[in-house]
C-alpha positions as CSV (number, residue, x, y, z in Angstrom):
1,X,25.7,28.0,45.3
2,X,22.6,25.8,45.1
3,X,21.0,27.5,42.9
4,X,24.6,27.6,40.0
5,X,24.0,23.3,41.1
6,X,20.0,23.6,40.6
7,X,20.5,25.9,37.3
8,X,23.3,23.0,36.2
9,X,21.1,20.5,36.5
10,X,17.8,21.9,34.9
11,X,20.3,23.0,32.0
12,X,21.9,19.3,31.7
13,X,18.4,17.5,32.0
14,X,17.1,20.0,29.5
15,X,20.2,19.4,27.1
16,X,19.5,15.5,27.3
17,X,16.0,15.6,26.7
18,X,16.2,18.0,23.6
19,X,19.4,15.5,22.2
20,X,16.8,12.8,23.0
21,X,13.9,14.4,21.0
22,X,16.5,15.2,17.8
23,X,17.8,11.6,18.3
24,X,14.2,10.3,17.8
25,X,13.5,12.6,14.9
26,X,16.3,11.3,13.2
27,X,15.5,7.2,13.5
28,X,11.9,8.2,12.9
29,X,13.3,9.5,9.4
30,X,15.9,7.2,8.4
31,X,12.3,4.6,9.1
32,X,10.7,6.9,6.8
33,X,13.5,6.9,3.8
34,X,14.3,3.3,4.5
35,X,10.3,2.8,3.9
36,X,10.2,5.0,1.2
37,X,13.0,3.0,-0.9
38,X,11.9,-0.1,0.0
39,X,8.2,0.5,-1.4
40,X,10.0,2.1,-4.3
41,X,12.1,-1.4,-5.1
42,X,8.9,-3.5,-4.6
43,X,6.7,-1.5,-7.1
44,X,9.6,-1.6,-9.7
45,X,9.9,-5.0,-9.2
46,X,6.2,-5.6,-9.7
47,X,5.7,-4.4,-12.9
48,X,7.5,-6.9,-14.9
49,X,5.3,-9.2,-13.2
50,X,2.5,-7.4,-14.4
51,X,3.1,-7.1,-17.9
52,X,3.7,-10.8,-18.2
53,X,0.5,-11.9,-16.7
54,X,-2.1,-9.0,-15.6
55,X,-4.6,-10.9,-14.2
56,X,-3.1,-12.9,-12.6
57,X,-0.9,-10.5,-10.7
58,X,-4.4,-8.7,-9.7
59,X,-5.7,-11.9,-8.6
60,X,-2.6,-13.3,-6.6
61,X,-2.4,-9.8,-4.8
62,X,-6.3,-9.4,-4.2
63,X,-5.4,-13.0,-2.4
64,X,-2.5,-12.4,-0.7
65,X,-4.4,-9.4,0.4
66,X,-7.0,-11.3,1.7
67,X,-5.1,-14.0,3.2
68,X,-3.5,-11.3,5.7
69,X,-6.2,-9.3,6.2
70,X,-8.3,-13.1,6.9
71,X,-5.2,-14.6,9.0
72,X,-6.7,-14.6,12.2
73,X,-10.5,-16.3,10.8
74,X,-11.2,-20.1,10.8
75,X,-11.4,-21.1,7.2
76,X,-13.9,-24.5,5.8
77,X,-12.8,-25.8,2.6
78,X,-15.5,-27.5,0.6
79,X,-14.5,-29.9,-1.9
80,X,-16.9,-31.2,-4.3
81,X,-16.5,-32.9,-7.5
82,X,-18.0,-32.5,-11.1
83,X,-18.3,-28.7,-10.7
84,X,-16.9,-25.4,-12.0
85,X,-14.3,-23.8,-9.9
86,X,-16.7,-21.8,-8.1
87,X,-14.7,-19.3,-4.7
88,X,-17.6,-18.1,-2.4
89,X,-16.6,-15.9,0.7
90,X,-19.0,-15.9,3.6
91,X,-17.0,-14.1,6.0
92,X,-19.6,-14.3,8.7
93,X,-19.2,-16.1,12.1
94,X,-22.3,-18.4,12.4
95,X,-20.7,-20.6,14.9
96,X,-23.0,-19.6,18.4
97,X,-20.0,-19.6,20.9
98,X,-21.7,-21.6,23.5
99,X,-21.1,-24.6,20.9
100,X,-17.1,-24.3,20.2
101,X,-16.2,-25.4,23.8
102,X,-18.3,-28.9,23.6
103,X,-17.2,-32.0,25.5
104,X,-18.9,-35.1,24.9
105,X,-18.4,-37.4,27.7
106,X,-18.4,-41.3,27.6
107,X,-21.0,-43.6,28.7
């Protein structure tokens, strides 16, 4: 008799974990085709944009790019005037930590 319970339960547990792993496999897929289509709709939509204006569409997604992969960085804006529109990226940090946490106390 315990053993028919013991061989019930092993088979049950064993049932639910296989329904589990097919269940999984399934959402994991659906992500996939969702993905897929969704990837599909974007490029379609990008080409008109392209064919209006290609360099500016490679230039707003080199920066939109960049602005995601930077998001995270402290940015400096420098501002000058009478100049060419010059963009320089230094995307070292020259900032010594021992300097960001300064407190300058009153006399």
């Amino acid at each position: 008799m315990a053993a028919q319970a013991d061989s019930i339960r092993t088979n049950a547990f064993a049932a639910s974990q296989a329904r589990s792993v097919v269940n999984k496999a399934n959402s994991d897929r659906v992500g996939r085709e969702v993905g897929a289509l969704a990837q599909a709709a974007l490029f379609t939509n990008q080409i008109p944009a392209f064919r209006t204006a290609p360099s500016v569409y490679a230039e707003r997604a080199y920066l939109q790019a960049f602005a995601r992969a930077t998001a995270t960085a402290r940015k400096y804006v420098l501002l000058t005037t009478n100049s060419h529109d010059v963009i320089q990226f230094d995307l070292q940090d020259k900032i010594r930590e021992d300097m960001l946490d300064l407190s300058i106390k009153p006399k």
